[in-house]
Predicted model as a PDB file, atoms N, CA, C, CB and O in Angstrom, pLDDT in the B-factor column:
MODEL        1                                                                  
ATOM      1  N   UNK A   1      26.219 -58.929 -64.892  1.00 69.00           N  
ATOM      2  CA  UNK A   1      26.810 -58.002 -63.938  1.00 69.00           C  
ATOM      3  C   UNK A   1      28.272 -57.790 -64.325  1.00 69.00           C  
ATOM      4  CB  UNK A   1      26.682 -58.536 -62.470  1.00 69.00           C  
ATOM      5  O   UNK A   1      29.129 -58.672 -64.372  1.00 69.00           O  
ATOM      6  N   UNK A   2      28.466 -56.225 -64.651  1.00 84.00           N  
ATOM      7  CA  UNK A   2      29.990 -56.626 -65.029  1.00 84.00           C  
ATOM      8  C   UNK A   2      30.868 -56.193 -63.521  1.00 84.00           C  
ATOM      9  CB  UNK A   2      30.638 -55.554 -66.648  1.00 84.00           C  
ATOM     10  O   UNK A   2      30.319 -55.960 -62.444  1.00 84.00           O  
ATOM     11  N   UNK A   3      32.305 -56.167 -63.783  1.00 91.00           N  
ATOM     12  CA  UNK A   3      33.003 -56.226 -62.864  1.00 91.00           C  
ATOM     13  C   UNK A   3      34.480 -56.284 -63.038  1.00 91.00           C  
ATOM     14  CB  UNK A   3      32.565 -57.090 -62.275  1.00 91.00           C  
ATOM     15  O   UNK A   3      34.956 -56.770 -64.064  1.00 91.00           O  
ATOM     16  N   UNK A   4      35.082 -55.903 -62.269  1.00 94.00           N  
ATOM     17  CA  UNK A   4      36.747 -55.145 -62.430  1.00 94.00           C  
ATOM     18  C   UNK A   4      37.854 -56.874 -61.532  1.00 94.00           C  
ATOM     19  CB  UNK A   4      36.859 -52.804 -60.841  1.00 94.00           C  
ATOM     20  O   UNK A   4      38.908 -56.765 -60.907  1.00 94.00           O  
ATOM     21  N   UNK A   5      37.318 -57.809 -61.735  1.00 96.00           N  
ATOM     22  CA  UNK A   5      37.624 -59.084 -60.795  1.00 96.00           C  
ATOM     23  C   UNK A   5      39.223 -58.978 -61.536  1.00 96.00           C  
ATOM     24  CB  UNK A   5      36.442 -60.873 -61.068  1.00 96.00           C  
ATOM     25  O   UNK A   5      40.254 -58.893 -60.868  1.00 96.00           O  
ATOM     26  N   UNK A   6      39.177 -59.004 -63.180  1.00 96.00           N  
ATOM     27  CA  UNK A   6      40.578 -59.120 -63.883  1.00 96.00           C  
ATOM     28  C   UNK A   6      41.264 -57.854 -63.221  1.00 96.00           C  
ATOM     29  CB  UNK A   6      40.530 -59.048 -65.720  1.00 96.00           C  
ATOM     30  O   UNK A   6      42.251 -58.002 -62.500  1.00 96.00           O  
ATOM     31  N   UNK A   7      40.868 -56.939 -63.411  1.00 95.00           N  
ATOM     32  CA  UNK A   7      41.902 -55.556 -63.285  1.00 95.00           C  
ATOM     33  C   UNK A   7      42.114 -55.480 -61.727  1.00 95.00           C  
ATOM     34  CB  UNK A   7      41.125 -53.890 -63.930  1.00 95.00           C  
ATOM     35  O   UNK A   7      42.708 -54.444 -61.426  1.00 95.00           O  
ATOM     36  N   UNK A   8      41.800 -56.276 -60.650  1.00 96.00           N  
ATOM     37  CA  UNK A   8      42.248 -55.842 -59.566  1.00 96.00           C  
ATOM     38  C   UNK A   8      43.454 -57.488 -59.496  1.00 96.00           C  
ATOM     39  CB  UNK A   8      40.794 -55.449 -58.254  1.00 96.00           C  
ATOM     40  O   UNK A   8      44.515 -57.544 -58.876  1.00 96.00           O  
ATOM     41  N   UNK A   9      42.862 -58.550 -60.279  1.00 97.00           N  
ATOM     42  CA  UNK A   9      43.466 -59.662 -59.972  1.00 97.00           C  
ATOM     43  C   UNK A   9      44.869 -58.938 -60.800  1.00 97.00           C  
ATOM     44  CB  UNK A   9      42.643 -61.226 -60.514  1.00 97.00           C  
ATOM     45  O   UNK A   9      45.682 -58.735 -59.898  1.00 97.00           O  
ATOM     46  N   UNK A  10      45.256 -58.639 -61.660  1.00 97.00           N  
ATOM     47  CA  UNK A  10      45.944 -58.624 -62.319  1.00 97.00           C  
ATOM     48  C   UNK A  10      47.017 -57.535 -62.031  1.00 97.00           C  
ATOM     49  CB  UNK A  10      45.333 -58.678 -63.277  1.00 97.00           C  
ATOM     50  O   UNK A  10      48.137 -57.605 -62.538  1.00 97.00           O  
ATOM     51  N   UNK A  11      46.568 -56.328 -61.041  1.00 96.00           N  
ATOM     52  CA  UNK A  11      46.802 -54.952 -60.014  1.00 96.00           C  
ATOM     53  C   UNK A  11      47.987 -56.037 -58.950  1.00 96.00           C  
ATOM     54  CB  UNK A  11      44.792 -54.148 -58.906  1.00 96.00           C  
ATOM     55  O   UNK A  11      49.152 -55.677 -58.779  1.00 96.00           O  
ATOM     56  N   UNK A  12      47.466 -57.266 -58.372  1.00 95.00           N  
ATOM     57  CA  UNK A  12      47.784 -57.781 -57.605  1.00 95.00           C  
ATOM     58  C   UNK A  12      48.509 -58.815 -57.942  1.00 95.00           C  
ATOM     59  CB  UNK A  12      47.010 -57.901 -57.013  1.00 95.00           C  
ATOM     60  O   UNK A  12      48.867 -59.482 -56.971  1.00 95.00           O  
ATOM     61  N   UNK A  13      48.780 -59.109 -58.739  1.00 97.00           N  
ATOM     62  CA  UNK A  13      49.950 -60.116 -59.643  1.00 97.00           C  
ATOM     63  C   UNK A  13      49.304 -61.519 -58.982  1.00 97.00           C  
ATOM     64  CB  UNK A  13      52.091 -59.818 -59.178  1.00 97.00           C  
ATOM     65  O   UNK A  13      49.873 -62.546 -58.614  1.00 97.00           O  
ATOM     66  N   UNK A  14      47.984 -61.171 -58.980  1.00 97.00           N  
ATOM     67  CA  UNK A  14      47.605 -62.780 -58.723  1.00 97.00           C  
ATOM     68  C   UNK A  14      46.774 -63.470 -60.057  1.00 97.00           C  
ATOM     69  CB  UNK A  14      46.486 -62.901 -57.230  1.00 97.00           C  
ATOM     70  O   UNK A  14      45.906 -62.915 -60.730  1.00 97.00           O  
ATOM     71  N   UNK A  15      47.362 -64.973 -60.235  1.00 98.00           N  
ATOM     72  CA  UNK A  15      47.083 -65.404 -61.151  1.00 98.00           C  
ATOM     73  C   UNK A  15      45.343 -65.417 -61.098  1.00 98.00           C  
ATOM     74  CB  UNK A  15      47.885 -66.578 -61.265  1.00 98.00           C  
ATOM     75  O   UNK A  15      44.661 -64.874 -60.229  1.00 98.00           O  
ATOM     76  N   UNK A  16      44.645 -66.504 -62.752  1.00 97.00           N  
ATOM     77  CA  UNK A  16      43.336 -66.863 -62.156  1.00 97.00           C  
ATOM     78  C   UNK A  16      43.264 -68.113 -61.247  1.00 97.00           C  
ATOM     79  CB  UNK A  16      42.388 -67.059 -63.248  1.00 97.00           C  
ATOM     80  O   UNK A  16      42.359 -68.373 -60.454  1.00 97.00           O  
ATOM     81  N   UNK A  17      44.292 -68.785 -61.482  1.00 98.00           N  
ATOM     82  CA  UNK A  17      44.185 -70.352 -60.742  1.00 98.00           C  
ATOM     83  C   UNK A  17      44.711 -70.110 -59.013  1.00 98.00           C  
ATOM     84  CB  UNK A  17      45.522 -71.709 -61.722  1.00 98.00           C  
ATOM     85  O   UNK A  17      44.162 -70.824 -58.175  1.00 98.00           O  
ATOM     86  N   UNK A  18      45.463 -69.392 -58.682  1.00 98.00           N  
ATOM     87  CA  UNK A  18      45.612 -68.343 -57.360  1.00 98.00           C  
ATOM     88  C   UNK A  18      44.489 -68.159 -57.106  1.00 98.00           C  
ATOM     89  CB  UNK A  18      46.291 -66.960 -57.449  1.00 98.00           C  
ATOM     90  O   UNK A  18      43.961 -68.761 -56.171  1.00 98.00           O  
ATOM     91  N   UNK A  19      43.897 -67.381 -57.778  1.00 98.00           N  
ATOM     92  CA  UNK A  19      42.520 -66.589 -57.089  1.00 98.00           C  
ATOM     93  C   UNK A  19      41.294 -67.642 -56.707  1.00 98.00           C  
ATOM     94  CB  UNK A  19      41.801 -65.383 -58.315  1.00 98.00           C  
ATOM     95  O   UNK A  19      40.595 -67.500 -55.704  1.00 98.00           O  
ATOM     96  N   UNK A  20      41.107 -68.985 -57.901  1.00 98.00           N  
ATOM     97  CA  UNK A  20      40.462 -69.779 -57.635  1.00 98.00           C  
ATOM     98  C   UNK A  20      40.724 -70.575 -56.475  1.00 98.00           C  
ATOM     99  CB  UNK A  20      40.366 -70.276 -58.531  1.00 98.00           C  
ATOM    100  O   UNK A  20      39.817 -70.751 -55.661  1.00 98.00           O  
ATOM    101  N   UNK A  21      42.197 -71.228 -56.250  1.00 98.00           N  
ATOM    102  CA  UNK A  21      42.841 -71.282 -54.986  1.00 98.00           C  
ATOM    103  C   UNK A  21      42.122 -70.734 -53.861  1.00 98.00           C  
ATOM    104  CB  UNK A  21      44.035 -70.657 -55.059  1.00 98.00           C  
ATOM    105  O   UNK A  21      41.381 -71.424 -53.161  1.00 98.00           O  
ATOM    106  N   UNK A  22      42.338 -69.459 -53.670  1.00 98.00           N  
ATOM    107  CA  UNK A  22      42.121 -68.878 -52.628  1.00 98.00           C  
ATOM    108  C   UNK A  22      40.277 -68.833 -52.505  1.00 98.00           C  
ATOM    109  CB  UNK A  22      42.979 -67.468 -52.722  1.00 98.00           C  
ATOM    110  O   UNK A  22      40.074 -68.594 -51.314  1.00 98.00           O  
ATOM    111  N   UNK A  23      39.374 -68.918 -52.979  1.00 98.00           N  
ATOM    112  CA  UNK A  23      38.354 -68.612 -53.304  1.00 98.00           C  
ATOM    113  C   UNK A  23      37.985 -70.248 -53.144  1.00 98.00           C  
ATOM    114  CB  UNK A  23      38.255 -67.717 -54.613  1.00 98.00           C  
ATOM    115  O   UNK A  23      36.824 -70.378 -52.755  1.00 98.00           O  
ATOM    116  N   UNK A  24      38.577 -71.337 -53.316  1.00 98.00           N  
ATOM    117  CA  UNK A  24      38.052 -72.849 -53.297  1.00 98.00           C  
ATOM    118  C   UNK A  24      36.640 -73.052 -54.662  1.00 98.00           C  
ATOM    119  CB  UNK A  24      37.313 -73.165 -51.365  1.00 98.00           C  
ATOM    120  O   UNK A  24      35.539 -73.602 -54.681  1.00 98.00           O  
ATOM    121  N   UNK A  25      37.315 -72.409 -55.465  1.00 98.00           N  
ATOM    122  CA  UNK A  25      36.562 -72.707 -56.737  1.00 98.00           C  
ATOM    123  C   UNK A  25      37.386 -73.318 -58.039  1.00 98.00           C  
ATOM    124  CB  UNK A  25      35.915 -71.364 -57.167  1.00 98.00           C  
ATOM    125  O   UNK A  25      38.543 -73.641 -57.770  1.00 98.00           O  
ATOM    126  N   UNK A  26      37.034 -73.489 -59.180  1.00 98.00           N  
ATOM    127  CA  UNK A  26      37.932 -73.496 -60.263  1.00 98.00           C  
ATOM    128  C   UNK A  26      38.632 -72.589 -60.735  1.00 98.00           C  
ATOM    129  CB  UNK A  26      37.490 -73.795 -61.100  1.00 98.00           C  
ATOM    130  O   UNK A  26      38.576 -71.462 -60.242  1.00 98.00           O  
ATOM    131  N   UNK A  27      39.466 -72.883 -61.818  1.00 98.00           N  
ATOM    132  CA  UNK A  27      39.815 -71.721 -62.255  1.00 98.00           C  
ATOM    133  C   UNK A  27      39.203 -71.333 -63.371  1.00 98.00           C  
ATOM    134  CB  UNK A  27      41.000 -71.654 -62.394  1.00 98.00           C  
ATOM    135  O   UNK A  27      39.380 -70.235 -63.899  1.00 98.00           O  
ATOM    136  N   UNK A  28      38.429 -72.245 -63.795  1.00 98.00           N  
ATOM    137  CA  UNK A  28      37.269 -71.806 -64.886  1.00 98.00           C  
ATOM    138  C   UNK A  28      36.208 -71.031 -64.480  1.00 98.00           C  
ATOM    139  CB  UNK A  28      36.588 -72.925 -65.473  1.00 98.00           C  
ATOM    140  O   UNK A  28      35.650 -70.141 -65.123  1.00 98.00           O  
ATOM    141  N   UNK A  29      35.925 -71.494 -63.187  1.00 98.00           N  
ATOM    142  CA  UNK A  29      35.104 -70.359 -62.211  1.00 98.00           C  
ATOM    143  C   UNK A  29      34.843 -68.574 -62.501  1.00 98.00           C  
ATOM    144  CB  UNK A  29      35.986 -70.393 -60.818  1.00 98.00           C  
ATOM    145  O   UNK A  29      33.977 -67.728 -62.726  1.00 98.00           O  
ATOM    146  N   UNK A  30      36.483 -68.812 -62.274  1.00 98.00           N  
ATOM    147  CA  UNK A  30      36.965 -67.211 -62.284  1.00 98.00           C  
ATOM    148  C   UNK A  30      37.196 -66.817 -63.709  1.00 98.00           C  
ATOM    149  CB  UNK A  30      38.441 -66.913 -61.414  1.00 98.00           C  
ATOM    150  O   UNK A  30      37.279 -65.595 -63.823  1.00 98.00           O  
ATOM    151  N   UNK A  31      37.336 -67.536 -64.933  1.00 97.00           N  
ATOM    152  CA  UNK A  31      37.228 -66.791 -65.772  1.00 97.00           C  
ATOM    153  C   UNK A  31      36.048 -66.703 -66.282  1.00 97.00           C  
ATOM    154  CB  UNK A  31      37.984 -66.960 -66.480  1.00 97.00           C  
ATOM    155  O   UNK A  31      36.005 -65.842 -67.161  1.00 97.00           O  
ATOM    156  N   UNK A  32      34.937 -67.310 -66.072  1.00 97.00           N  
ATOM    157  CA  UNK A  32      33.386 -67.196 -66.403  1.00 97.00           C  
ATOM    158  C   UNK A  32      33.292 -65.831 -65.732  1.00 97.00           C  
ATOM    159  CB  UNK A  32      32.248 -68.495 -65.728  1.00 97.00           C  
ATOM    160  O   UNK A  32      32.969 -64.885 -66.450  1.00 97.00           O  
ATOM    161  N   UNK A  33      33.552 -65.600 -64.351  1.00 95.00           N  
ATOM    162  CA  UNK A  33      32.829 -64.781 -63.883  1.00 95.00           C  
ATOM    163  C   UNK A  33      33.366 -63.343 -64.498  1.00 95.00           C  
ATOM    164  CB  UNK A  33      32.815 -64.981 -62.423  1.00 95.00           C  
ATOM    165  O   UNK A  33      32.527 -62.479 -64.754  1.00 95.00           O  
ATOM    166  N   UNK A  34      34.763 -63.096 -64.733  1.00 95.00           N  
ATOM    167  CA  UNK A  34      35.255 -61.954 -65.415  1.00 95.00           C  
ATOM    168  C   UNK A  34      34.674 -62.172 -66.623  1.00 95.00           C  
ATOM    169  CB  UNK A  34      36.738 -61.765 -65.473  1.00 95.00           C  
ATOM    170  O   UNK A  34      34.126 -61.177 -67.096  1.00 95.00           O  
ATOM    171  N   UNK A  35      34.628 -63.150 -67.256  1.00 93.00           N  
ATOM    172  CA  UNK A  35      33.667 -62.960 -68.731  1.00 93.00           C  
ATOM    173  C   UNK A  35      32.519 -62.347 -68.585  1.00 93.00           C  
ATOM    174  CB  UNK A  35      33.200 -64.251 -69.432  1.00 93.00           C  
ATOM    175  O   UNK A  35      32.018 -61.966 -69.643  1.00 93.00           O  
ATOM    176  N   UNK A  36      31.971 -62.141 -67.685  1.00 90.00           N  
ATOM    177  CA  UNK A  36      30.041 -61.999 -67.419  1.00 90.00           C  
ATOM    178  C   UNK A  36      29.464 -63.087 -67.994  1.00 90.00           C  
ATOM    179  CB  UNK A  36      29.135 -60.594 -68.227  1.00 90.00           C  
ATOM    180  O   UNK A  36      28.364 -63.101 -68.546  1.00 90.00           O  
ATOM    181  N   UNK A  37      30.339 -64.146 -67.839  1.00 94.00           N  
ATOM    182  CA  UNK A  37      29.369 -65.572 -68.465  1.00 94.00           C  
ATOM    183  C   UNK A  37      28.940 -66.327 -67.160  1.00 94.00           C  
ATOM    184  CB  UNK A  37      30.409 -66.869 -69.596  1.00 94.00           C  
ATOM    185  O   UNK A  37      28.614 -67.504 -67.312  1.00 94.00           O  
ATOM    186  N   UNK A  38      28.894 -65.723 -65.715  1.00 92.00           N  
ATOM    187  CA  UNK A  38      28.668 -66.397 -64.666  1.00 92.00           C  
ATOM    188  C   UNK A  38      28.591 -65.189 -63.492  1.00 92.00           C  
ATOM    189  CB  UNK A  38      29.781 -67.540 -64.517  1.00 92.00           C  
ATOM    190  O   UNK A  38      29.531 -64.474 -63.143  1.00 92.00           O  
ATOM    191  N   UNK A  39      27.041 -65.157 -62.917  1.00 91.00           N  
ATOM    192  CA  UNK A  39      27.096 -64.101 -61.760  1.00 91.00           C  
ATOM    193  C   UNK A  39      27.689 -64.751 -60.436  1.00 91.00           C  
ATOM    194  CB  UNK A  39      25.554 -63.507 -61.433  1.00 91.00           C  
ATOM    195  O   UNK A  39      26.956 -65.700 -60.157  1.00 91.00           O  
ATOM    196  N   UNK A  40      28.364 -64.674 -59.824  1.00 94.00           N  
ATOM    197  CA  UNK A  40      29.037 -65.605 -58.161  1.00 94.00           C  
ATOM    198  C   UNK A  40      27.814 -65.105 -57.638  1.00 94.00           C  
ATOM    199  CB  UNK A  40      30.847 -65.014 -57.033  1.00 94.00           C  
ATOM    200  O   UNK A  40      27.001 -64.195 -57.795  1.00 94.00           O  
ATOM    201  N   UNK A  41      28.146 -66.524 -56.662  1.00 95.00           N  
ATOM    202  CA  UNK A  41      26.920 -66.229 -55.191  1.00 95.00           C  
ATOM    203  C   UNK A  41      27.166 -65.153 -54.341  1.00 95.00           C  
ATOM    204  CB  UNK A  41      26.867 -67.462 -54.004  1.00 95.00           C  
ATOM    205  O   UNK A  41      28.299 -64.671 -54.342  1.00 95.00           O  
ATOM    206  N   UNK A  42      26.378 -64.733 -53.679  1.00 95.00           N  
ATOM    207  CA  UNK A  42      27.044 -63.695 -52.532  1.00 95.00           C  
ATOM    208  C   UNK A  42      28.026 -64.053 -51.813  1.00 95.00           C  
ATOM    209  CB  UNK A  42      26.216 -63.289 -51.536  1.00 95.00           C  
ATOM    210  O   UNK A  42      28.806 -63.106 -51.708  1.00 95.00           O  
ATOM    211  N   UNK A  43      28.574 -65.474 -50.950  1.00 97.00           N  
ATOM    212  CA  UNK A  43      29.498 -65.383 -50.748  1.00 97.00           C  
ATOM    213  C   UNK A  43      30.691 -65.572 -51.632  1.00 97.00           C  
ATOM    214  CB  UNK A  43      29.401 -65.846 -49.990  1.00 97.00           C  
ATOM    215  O   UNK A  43      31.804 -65.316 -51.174  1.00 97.00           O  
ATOM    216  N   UNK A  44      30.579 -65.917 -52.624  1.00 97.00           N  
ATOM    217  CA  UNK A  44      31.970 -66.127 -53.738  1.00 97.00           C  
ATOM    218  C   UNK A  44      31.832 -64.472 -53.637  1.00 97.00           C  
ATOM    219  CB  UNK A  44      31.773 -67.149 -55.751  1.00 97.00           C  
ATOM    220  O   UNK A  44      32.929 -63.955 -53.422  1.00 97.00           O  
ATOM    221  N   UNK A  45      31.047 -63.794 -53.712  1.00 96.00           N  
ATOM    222  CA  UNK A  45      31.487 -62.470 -53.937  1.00 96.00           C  
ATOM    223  C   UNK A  45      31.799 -61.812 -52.956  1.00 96.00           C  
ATOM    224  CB  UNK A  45      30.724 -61.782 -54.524  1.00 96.00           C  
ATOM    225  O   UNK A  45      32.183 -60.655 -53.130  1.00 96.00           O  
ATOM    226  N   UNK A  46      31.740 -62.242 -51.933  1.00 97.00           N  
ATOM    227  CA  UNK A  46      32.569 -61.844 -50.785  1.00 97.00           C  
ATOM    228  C   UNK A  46      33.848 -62.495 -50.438  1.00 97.00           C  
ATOM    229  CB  UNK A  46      31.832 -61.954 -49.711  1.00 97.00           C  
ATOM    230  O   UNK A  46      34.642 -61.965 -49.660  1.00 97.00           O  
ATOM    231  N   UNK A  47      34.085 -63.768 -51.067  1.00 97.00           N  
ATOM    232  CA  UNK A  47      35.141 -64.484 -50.935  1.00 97.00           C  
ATOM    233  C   UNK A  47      36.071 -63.712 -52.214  1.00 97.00           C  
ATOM    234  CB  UNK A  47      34.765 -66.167 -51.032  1.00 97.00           C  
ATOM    235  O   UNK A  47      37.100 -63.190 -51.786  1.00 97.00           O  
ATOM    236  N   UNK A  48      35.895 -63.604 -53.374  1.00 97.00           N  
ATOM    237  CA  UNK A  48      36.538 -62.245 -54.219  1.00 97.00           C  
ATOM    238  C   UNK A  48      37.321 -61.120 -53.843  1.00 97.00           C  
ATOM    239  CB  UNK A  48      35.629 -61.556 -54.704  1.00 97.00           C  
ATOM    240  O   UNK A  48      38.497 -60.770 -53.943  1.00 97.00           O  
ATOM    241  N   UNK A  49      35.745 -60.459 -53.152  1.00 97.00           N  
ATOM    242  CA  UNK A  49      36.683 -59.045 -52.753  1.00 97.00           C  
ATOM    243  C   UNK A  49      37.300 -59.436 -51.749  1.00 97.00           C  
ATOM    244  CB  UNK A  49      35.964 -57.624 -52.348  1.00 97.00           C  
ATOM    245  O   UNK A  49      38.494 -59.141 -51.785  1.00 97.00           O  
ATOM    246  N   UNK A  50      36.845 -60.199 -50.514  1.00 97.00           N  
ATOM    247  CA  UNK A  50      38.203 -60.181 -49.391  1.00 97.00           C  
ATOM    248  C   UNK A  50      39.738 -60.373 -50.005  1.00 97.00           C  
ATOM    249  CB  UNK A  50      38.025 -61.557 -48.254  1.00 97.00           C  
ATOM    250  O   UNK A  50      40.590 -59.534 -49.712  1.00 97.00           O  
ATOM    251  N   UNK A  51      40.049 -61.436 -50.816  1.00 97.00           N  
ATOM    252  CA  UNK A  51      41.205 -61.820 -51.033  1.00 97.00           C  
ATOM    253  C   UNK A  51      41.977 -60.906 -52.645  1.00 97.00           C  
ATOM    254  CB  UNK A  51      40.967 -63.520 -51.073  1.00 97.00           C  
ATOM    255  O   UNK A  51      43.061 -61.148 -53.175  1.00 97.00           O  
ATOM    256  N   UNK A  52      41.072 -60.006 -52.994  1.00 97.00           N  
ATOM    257  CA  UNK A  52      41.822 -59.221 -53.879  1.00 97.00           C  
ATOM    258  C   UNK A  52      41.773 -57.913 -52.956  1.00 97.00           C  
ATOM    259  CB  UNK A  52      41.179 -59.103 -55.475  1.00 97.00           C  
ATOM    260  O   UNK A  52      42.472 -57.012 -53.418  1.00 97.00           O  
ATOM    261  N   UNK A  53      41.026 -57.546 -51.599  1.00 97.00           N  
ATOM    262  CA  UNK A  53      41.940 -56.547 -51.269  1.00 97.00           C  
ATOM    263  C   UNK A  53      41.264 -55.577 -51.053  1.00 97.00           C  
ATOM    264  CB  UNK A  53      42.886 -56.258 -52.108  1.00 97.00           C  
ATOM    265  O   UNK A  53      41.599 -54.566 -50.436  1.00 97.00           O  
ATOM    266  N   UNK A  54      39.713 -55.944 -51.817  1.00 96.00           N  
ATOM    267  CA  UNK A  54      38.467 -54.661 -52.181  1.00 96.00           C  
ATOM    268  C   UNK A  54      37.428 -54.668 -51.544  1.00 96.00           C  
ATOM    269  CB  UNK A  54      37.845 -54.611 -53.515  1.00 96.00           C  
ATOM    270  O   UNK A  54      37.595 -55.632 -50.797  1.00 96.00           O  
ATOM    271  N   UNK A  55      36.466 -54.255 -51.323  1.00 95.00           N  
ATOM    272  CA  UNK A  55      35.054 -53.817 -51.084  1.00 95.00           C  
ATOM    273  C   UNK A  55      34.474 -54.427 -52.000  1.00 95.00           C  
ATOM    274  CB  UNK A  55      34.714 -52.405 -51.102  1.00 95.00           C  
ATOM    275  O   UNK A  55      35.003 -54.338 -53.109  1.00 95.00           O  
ATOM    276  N   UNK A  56      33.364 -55.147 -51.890  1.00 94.00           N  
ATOM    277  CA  UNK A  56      32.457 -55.245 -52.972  1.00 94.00           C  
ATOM    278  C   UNK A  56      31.646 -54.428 -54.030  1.00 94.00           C  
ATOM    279  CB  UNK A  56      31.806 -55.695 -52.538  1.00 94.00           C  
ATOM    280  O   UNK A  56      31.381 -54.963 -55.106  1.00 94.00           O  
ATOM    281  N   UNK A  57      31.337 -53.443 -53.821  1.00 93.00           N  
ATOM    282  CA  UNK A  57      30.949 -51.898 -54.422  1.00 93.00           C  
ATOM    283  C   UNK A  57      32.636 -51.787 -55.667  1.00 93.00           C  
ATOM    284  CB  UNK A  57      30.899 -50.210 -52.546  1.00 93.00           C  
ATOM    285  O   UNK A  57      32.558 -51.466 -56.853  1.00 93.00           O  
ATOM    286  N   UNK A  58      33.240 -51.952 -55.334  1.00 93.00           N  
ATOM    287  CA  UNK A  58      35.049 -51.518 -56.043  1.00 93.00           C  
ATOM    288  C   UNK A  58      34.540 -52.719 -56.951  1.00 93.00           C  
ATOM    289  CB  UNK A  58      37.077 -51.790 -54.818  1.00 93.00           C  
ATOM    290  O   UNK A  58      34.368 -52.449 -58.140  1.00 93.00           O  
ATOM    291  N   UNK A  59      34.329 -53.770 -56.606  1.00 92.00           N  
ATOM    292  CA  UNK A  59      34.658 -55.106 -57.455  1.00 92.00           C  
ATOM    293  C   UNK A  59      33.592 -55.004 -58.848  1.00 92.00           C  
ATOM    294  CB  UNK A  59      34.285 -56.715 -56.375  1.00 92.00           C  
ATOM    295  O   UNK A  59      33.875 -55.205 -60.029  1.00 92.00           O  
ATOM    296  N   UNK A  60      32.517 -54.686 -58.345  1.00 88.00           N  
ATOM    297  CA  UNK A  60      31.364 -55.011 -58.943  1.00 88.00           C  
ATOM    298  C   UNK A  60      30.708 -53.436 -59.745  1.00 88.00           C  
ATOM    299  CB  UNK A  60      30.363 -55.737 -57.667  1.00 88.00           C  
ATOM    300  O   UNK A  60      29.869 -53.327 -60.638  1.00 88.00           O  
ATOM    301  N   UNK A  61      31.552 -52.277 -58.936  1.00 74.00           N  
ATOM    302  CA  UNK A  61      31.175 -51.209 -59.921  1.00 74.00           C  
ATOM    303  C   UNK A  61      31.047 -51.005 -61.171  1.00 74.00           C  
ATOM    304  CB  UNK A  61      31.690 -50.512 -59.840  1.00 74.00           C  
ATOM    305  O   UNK A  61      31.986 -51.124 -61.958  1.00 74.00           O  
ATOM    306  N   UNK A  62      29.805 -50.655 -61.520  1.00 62.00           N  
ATOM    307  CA  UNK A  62      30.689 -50.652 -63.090  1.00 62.00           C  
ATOM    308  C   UNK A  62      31.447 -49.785 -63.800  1.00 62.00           C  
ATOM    309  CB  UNK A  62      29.989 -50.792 -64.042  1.00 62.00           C  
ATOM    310  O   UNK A  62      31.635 -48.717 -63.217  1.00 62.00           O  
ATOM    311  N   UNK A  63      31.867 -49.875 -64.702  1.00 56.00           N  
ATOM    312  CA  UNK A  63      33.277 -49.499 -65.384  1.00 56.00           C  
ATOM    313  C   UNK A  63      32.665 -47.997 -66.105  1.00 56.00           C  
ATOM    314  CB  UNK A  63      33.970 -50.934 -66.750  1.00 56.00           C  
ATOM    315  O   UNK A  63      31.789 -47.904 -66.965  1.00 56.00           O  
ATOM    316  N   UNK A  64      33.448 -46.881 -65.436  1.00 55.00           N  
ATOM    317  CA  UNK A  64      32.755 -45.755 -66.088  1.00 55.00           C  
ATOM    318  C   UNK A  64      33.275 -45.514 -67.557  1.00 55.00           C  
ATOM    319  CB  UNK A  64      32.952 -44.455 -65.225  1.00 55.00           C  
ATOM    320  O   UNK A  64      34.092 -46.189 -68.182  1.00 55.00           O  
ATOM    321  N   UNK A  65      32.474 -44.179 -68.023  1.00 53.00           N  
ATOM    322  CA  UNK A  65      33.114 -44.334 -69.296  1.00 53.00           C  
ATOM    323  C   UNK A  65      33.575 -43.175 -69.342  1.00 53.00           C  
ATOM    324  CB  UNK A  65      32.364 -44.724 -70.469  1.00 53.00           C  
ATOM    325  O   UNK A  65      32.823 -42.304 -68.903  1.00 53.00           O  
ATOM    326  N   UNK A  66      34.894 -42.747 -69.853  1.00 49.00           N  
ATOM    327  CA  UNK A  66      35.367 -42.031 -70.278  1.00 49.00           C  
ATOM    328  C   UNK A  66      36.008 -41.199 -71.245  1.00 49.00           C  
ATOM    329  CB  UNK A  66      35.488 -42.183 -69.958  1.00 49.00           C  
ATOM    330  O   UNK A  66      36.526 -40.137 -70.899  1.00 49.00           O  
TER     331      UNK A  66                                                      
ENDMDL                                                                          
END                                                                             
């Protein structure tokens, strides 16, 4: 599943170890999951978008091409 988790974390000058922080995961957590080397549970993925700010649909859209 890909996903925009870096480009909104990074929109928001929040680190990955912040975001894991806030999320009560690792911070290896969060870079698996921006890798697509790890899908989050539904609530990590609701715990995501609440604290970067987004909708889940925004987080998890995928990346058009242009």
């Amino acid at each position: 599943m890909k996903n925009r988790i870096k480009e909104f974390r990074e929109k928001g000058n929040i680190s990955q170890g912040r975001l894991a922080e806030l999320c009560k995961v690792s911070r290896q957590t969060i870079n698996a999951i921006e890798n697509n080397k790890y899908d989050p549970s539904l609530q990590l993925a609701f715990d995501l978008a609440g604290n970067l700010g987004v909708t889940i649909d925004e987080l998890f859209q995928p990346y058009s091409e242009e």
